[in-house]
DRENKOLNU-991884 format. One line per 4 residues: number of its first residue (from 0); their letters; for each residue x, y, z of C-alpha. Coordinates in Angstrom, 3 decimals. Layout:
NUM) a) X,Y,Z | ...
// end
This chain:
0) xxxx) 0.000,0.000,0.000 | 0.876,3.812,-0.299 | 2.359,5.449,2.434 | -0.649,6.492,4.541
4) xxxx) -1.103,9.459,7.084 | -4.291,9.344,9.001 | -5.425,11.734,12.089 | -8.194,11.150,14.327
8) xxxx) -8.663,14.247,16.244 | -11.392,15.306,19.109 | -11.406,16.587,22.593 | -9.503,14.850,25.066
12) xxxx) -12.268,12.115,27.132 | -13.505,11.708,23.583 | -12.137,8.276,23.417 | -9.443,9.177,20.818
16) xxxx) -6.526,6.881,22.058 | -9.240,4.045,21.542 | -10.206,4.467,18.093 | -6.134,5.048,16.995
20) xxxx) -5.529,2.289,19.197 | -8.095,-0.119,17.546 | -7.296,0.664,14.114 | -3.520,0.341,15.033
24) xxxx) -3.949,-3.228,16.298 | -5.921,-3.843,13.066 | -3.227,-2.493,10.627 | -0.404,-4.864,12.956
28) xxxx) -2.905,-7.706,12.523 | -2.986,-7.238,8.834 | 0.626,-7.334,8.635 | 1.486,-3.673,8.336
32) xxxx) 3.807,-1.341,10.103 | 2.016,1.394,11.857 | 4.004,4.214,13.711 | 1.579,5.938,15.733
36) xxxx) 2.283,9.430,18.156 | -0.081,11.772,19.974 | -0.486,15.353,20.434 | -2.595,16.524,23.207
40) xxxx) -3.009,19.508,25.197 | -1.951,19.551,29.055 | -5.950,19.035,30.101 | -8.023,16.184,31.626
44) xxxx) -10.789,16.943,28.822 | -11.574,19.219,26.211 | -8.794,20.894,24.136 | -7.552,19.818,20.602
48) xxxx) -6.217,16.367,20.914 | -5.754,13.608,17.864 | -3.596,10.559,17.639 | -1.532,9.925,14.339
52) xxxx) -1.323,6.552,12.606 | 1.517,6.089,10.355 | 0.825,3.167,7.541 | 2.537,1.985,4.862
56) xxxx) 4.452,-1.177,3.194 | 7.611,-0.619,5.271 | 7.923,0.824,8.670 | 8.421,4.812,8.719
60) xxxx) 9.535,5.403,12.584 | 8.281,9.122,12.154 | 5.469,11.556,11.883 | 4.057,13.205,8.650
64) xxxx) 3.617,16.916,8.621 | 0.732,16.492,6.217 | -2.306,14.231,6.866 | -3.961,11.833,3.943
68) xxxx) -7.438,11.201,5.932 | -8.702,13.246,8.879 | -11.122,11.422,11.159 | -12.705,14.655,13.180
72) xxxx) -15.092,13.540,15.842 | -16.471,17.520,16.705 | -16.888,20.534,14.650 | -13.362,21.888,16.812
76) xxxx) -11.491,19.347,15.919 | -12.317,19.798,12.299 | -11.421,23.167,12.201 | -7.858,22.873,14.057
80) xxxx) -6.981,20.193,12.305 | -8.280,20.244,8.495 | -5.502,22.370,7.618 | -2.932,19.390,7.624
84) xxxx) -4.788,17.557,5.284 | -3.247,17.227,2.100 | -5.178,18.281,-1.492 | -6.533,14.536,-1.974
88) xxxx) -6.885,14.104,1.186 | -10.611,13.146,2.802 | -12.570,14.179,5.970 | -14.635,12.096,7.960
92) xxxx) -16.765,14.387,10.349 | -20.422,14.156,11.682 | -21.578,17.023,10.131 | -21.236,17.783,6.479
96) xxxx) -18.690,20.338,5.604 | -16.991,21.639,1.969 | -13.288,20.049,2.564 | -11.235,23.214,2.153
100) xxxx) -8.842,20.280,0.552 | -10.065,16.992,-0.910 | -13.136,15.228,-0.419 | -15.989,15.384,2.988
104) xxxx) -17.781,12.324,4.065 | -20.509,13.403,6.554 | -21.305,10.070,9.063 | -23.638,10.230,11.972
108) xxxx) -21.264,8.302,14.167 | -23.295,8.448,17.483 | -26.895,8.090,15.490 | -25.170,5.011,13.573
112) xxxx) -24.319,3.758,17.182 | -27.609,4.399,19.122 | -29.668,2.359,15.570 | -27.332,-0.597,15.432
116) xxxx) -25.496,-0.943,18.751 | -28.186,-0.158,20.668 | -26.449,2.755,22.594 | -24.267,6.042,21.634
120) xxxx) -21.158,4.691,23.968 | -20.587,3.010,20.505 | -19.551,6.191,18.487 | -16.180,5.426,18.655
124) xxxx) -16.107,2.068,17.181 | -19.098,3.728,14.818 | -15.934,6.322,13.924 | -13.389,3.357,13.580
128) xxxx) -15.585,1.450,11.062 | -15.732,4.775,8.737 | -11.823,5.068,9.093 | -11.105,1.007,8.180
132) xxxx) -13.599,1.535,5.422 | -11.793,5.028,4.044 | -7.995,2.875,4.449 | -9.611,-0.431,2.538
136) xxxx) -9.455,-2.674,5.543 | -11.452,-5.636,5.651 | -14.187,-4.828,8.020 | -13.235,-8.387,9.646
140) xxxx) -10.330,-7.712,10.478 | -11.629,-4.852,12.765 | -14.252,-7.009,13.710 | -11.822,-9.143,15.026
144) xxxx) -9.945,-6.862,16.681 | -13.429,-5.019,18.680 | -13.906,-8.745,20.086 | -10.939,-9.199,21.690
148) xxxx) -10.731,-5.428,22.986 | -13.928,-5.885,24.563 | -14.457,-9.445,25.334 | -14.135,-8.476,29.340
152) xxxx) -16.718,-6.668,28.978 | -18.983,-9.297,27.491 | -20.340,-10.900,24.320 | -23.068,-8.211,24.422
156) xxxx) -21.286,-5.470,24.718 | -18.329,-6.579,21.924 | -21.117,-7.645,19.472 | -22.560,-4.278,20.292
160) xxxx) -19.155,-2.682,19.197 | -18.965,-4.520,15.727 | -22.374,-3.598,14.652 | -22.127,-0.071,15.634
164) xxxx) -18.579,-0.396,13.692 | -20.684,-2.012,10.475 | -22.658,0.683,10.460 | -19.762,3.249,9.971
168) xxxx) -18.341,0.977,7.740 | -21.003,0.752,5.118 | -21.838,4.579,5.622 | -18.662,5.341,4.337
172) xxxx) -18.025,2.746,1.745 | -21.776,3.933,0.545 | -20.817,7.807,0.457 | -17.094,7.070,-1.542
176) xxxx) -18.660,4.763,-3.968 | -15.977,4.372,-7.072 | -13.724,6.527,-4.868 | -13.565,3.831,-2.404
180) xxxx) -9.589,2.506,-2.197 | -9.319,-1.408,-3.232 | -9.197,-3.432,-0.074 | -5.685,-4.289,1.520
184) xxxx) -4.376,-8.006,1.188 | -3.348,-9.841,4.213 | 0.323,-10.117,4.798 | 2.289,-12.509,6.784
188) xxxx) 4.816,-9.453,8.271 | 4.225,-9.180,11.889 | 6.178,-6.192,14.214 | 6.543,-5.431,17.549
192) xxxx) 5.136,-2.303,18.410 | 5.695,-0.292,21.497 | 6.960,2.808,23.140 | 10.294,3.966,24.239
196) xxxx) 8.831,4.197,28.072 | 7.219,0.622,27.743 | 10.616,-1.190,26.889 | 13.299,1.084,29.164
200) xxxx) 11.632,-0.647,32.625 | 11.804,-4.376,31.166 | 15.647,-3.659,29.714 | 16.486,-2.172,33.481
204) xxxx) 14.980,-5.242,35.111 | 17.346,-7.568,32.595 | 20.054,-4.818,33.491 | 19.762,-6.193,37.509
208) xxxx) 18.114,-3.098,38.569 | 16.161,-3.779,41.716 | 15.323,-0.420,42.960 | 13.484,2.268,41.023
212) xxxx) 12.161,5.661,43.346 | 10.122,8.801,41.742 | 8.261,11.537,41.459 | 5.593,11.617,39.002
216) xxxx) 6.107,13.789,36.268 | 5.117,13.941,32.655 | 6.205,12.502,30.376 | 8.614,10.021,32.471
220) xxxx) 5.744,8.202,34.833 | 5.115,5.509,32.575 | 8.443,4.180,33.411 | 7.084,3.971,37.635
224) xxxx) 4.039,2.761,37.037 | 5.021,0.042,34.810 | 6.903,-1.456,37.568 | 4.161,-1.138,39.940
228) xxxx) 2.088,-2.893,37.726 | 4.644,-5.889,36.935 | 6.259,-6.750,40.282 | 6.845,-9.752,38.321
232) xxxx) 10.045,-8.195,37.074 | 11.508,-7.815,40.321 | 11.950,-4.258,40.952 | 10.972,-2.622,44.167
236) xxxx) 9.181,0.734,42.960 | 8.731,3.990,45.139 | 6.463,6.596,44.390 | 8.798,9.396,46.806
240) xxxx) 7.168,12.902,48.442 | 9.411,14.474,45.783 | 11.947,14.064,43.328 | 14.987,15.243,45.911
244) xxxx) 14.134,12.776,48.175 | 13.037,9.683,45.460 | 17.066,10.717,43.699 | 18.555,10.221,47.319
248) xxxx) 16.733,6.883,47.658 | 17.841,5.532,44.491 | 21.466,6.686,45.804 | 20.795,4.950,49.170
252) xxxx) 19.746,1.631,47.162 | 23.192,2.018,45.282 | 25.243,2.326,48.292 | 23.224,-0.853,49.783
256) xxxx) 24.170,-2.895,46.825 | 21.204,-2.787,44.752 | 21.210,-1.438,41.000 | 18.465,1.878,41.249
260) xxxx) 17.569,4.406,39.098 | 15.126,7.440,39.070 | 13.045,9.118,36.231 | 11.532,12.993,36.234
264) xxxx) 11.427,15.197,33.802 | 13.363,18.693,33.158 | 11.819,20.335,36.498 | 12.079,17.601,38.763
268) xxxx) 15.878,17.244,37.449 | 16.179,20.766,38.584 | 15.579,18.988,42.334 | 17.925,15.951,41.757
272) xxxx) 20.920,18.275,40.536 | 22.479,18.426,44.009 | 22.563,14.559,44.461 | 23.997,14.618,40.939
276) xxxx) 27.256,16.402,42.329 | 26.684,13.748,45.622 | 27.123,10.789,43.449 | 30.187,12.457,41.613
280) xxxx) 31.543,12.802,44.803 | 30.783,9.486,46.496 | 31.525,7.751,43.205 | 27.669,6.029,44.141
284) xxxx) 26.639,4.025,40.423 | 23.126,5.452,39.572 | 20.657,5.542,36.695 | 18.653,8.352,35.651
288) xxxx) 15.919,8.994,33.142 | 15.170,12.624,32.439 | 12.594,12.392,29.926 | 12.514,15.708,27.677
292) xxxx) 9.373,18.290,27.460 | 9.713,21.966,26.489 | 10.589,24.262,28.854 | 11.216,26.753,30.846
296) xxxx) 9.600,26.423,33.939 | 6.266,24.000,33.594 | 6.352,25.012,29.790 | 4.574,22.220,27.685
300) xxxx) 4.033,19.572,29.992 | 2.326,17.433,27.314 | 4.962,18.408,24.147 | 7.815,17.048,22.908
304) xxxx) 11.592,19.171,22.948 | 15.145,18.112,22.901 | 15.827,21.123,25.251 | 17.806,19.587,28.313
308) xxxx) 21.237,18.164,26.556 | 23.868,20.664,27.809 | 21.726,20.915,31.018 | 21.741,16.862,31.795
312) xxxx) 25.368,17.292,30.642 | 26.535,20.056,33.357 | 24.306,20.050,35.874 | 26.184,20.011,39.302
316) xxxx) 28.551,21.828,41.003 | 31.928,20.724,40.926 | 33.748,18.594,38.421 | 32.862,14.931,38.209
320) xxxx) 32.629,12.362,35.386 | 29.041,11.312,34.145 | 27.464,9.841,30.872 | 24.827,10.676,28.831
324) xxxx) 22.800,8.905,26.220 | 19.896,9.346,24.487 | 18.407,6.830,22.060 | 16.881,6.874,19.333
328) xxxx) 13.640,4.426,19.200 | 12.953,1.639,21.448 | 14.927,-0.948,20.523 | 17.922,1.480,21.064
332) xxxx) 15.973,2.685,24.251 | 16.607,-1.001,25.669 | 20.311,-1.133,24.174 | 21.167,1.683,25.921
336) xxxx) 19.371,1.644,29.448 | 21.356,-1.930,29.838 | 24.426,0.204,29.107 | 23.739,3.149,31.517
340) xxxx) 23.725,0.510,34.218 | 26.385,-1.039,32.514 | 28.827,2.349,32.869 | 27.230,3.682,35.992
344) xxxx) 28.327,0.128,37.520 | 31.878,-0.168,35.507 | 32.511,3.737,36.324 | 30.881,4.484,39.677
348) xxxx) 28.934,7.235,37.938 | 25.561,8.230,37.483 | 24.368,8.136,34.038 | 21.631,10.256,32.487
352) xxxx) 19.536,8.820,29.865 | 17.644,11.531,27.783 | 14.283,10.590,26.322 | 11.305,13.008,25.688
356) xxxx) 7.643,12.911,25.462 | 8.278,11.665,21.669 | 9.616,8.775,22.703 | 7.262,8.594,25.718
360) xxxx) 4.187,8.647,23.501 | 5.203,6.904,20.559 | 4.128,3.479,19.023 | 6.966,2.239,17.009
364) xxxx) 6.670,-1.257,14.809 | 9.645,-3.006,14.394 | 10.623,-6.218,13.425 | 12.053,-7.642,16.744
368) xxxx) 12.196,-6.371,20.115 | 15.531,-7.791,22.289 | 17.610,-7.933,24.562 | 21.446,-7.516,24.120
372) xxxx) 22.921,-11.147,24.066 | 25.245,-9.947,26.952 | 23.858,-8.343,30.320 | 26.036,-6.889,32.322
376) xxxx) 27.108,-8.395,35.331 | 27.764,-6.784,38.253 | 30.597,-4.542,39.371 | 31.752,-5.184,42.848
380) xxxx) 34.297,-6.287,44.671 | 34.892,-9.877,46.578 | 35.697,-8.500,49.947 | 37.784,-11.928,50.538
384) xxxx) 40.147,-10.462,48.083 | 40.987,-7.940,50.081 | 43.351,-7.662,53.090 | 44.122,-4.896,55.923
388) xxxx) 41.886,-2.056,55.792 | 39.384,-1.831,53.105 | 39.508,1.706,51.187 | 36.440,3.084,49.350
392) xxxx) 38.563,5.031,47.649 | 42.093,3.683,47.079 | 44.221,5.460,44.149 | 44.125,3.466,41.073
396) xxxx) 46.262,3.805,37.595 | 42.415,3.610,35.817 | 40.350,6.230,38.937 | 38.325,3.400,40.063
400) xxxx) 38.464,1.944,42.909 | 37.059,-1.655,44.270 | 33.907,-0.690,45.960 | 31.780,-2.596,48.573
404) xxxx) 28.757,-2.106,49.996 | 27.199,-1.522,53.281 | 26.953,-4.829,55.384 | 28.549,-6.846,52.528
408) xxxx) 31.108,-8.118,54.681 | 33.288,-7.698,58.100 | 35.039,-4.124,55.995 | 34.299,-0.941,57.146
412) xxxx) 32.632,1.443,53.982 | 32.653,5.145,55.136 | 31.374,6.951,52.182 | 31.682,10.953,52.626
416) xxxx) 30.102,14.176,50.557 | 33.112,16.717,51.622 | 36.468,15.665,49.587 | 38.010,13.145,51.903
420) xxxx) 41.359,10.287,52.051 | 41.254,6.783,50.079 | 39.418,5.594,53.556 | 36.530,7.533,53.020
424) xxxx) 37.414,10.164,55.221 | 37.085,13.666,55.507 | 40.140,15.238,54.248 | 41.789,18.990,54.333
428) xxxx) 44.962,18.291,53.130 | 45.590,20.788,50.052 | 48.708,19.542,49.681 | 48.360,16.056,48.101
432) xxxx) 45.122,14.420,48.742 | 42.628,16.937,47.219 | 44.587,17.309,43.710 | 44.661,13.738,43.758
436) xxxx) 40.874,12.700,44.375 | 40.639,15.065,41.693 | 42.746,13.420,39.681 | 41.326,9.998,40.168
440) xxxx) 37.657,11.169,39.541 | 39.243,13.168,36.177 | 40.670,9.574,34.798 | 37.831,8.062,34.911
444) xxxx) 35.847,10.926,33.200 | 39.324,10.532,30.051 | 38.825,6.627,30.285 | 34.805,6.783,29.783
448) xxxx) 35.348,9.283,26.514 | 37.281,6.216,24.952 | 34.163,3.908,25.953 | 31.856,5.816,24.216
452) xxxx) 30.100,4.756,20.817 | 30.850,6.871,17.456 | 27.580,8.224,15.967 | 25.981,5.892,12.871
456) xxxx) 26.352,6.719,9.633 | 23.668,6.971,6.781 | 25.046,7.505,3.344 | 27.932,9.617,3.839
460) xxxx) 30.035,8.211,1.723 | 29.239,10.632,-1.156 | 27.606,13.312,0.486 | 27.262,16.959,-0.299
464) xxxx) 25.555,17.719,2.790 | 25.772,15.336,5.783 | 22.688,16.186,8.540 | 23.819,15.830,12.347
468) xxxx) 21.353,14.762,15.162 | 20.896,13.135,18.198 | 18.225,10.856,20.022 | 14.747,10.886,19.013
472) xxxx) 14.973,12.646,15.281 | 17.036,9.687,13.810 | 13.948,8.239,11.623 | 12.273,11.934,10.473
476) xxxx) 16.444,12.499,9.579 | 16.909,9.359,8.000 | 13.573,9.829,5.820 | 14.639,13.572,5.032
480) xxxx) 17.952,11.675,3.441 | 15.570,10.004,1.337 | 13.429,12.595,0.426 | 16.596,14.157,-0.761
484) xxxx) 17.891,11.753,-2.737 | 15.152,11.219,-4.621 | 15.096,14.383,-5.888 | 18.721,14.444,-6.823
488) xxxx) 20.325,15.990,-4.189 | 23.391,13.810,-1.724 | 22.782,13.582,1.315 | 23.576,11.802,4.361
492) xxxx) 23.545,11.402,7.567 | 25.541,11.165,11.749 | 23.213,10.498,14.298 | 24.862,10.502,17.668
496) xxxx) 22.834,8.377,20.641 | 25.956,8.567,23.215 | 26.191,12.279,23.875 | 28.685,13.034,26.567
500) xxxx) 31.660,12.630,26.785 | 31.610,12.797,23.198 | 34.337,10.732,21.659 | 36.957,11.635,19.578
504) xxxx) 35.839,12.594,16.022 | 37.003,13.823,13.007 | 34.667,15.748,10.689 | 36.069,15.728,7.150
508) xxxx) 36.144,18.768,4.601 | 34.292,18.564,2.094 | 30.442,18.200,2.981 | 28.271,20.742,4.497
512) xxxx) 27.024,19.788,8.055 | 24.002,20.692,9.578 | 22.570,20.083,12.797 | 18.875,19.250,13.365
516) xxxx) 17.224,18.827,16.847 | 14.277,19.699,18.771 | 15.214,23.081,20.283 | 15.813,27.109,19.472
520) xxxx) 19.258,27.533,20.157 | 21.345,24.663,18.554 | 22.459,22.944,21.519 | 24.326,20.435,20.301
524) xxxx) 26.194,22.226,17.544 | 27.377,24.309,20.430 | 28.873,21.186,21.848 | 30.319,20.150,18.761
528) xxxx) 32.368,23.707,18.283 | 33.412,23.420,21.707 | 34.489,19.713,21.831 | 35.181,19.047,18.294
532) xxxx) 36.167,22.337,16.653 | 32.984,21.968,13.896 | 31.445,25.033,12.972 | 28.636,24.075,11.369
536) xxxx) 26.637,25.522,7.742 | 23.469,25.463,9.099 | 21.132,24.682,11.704 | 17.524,23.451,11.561
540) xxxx) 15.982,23.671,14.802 | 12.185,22.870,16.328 | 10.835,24.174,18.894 | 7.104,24.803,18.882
544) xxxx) 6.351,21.566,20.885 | 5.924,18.728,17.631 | 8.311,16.248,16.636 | 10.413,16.815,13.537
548) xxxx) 9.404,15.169,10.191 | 11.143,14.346,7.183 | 9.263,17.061,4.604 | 10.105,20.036,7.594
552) xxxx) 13.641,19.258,7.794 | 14.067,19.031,3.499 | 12.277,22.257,3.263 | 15.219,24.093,5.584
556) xxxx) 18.004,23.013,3.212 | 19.401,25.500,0.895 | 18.231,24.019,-2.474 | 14.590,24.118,-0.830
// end
């Protein structure tokens, strides 16, 4: 099939997640990639709200700016929305409208529901019927699909659903006549499909985590409550009074032995950047999710933004080694939460790993969903090994040193915030000690920079213009490289995914770089000039709240 962008917009409490969801599973079921995202305002109801499906032959990992069939369940939601539909595109609304672009198909979805399901709950699957209709899905594959969503419920109630989504069905396939698209054929392709957020608590479980404290906040709580809701996978969860005290826990759970994290977003970091500096300083191993929305202050709770890089980078007083990462799309979401623990654990670090609301509320299909063949094992010492007086913090050629934990065995552990002695003690000697804890803390910052991964490349071999980015924008870049290719122009591609300490890199002459990400002021090209030298030709930057797509970055180029 042809690359298909569909929008089903309404109020929020309108039940749009449903119908996107429904239709979703139905695509998957049929054996076609869907990418699906939302875009919702920061309300309980009302509001413009719509969730975006994605379909096509081949899976497309990112947004369209431009919509192909606009599902509108209110006369609002029409009007926000009908802009992004494209000139052949087609409206589905309840009331019948003159489509400033393409055709308008007028269906009664809650009169539809009260005559054949019996009740006007069934709108929605009314509205869903219309949409599989307008996309040339078999109505029983839907069918299918409404039975199992509501079986709980009961046969009455899921029969209910189908006939109510009949309806819709034949309404529409009535009203488009010869216009109607030829139906879909099955395929045997079958994709996983999930969020960043769903897959980053089941790769920390296989990661050995076993402690997990937070503070709600949008758009990282997913990550909590999907522990709370499996304690099958092991990991005591805390729901703290606040985000300094669930970051102090998680350190706590370190220094006890146990692998622990935390996730907040950009203002609860704010809270946690004290016990950043605390675990540079008591070289405690800790994970932390600080999942991306636009700022400043509250900002756009609900929006997307790639505005916190040089701020997860340098928050903290003092100078201390830390990692940062930030991947890309889930499967690279559960490659690289099993290395934060991996390098927090290894380095005695804490490790930041950068999402944003993109990820959070994205469905991505992909063929497979794993687990990296090798899980880290743990990184602590066998206090048999050592004899005479255990130090927490003995000089070593590579900065770290072997650490224990409290009650482990008969060794003493002192573990101290103020600079203190390879014991653990506090310390005032100017002399020799403090340049050398410095030192030590320094080496393993140098040692972690040759760790880190270099970013992947996408057709740079013959490239005129290579784009930059980082995290979340890898598939609208990678489409925009296609886009641009097919109209003649080469183009490639570095995406970065391990973003400080950034490793040592060489930028050839020759190309043009440009750096695209989600924010005003070109964060990370600033941290390329500073730690690579690059001054780059151009920057294409976003920063209204929306995720980046393909046709928005190749209309910023300079051919464009």
């Amino acid at each position: 099939m042809q690359d298909r962008s569909v929008l089903v917009a309404g109020a929020a409490g309108e039940g749009i997640q449903t119908i996107g969801d429904v239709i979703a599973r139905s695509f998957l079921s049929h054996g076609y990639p869907v990418f699906a995202t939302q875009d919702y305002e920061s309300r309980i109801r009302g509001g413009h709200s719509s969730y975006c499906l994605r379909v096509g032959d081949e899976p497309r990992n990112a947004p369209r700016a431009d919509g192909d069939v606009l599902l509108a369940l209110n006369a609002k939601a029409r009007e926000h929305y009908q802009g992004l539909l494209n000139p052949k595109g087609l409206l589905l609304s309840p009331d019948s409208v003159d489509a400033a672009a393409g055709a308008s198909v007028a269906v009664a979805f809650s009169s539809l529901a009260l005559e054949h399901g019996g009740s006007k709950l069934y709108a929605n699957s009314a509205a869903a019927g219309a949409l599989c209709a307008a996309l040339g899905l078999p109505f029983p594959v839907l069918a299918a699909v409404l039975m199992e969503t509501f079986s709980k419920r009961g046969a009455k109630t899921s029969e209910s659903n189908v006939r109510a989504a009949q309806a819709g069905f034949d309404a529409v396939r009535a009203a488009l006549g010869s216009r109607l698209p030829r139906e879909l054929p099955a395929r045997a392709n079958r994709y996983a499909f999930a969020t960043a957020h769903e897959v980053i608590p089941l790769a920390a479980a296989a990661a050995g985590c076993r402690f997990m404290a937070a503070y709600p906040m949008s758009p990282s709580t997913g990550i909590i409550t999907a522990f709370a809701r499996h304690p099958e996978l092991g990991v005591f969860a805390e729901q703290a009074e606040d985000e300094i005290a669930a970051i102090h826990m998680a350190l706590g759970a370190s220094a006890a032995g146990a692998r622990a994290m935390t996730a907040t977003s950009g203002g609860g970091f704010a809270l946690m950047v004290e016990a950043m500096s605390l675990a540079g300083m008591t070289e405690t191993p800790l994970v932390v999710v600080l999942a991306q929305r636009p700022g400043p202050a509250t900002g756009l709770p609900s929006r997307t933004a790639q505005e916190d890089l040089l701020y997860a980078i340098h928050a903290g007083h003092g100078e201390a080694p830390r990692a940062v990462l930030a991947p890309s799309d889930p499967q690279d979401a559960i490659e690289k939460t099993v290395r934060a623990f991996d390098l927090a654990d290894r380095f005695q670090i804490p490790v930041v790993l950068l999402t944003d609301q993109f990820l959070a509320d994205s469905s991505f299909s992909m063929d497979a969903l794993s687990l990296p063949s090798e899980i880290p094992v743990p990184h602590v010492a066998d206090p048999d090994t050592i004899e005479g007086a255990y130090r927490r913090y003995a000089l070593t050629e590579d900065g770290v040193s072997p650490r224990l934990f409290f009650g482990q065995s008969r060794h003493l552990v002192c573990v101290d915030s103020d600079e203190h002695d390879e014991d653990g003690h506090i310390t005032e000697d100017l002399g020799s000690m403090r340049p050398a804890m410095v030192e030590k803390r320094l080496e393993k910052g140098r040692r972690l920079r040759r760790e880190m991964a270099m970013p992947s490349r996408n057709r740079t071999e013959d490239a005129d213009l290579v784009l930059i980015g980082w995290g979340s924008t890898k598939g609208a870049i990678d489409e925009a490289v296609d886009l641009a290719r097919a109209a003649g122009h080469k183009v490639g591609a570095l995406h970065f995914t391990e973003m400080w300490p950034l490793p040592e890199l060489a930028f050839p002459e020759g190309p043009q770089y440009w750096v695209v990400e989600g924010n005003a002021t070109g964060q990370f090209a600033r941290l390329l000039r500073a730690e690579c030298g690059l001054d780059v030709e151009g920057r294409i930057g976003r920063y209204d709240g929306l995720p980046l797509d393909a046709a928005t970055i190749v209309k910023e180029l300079p051919w464009a």
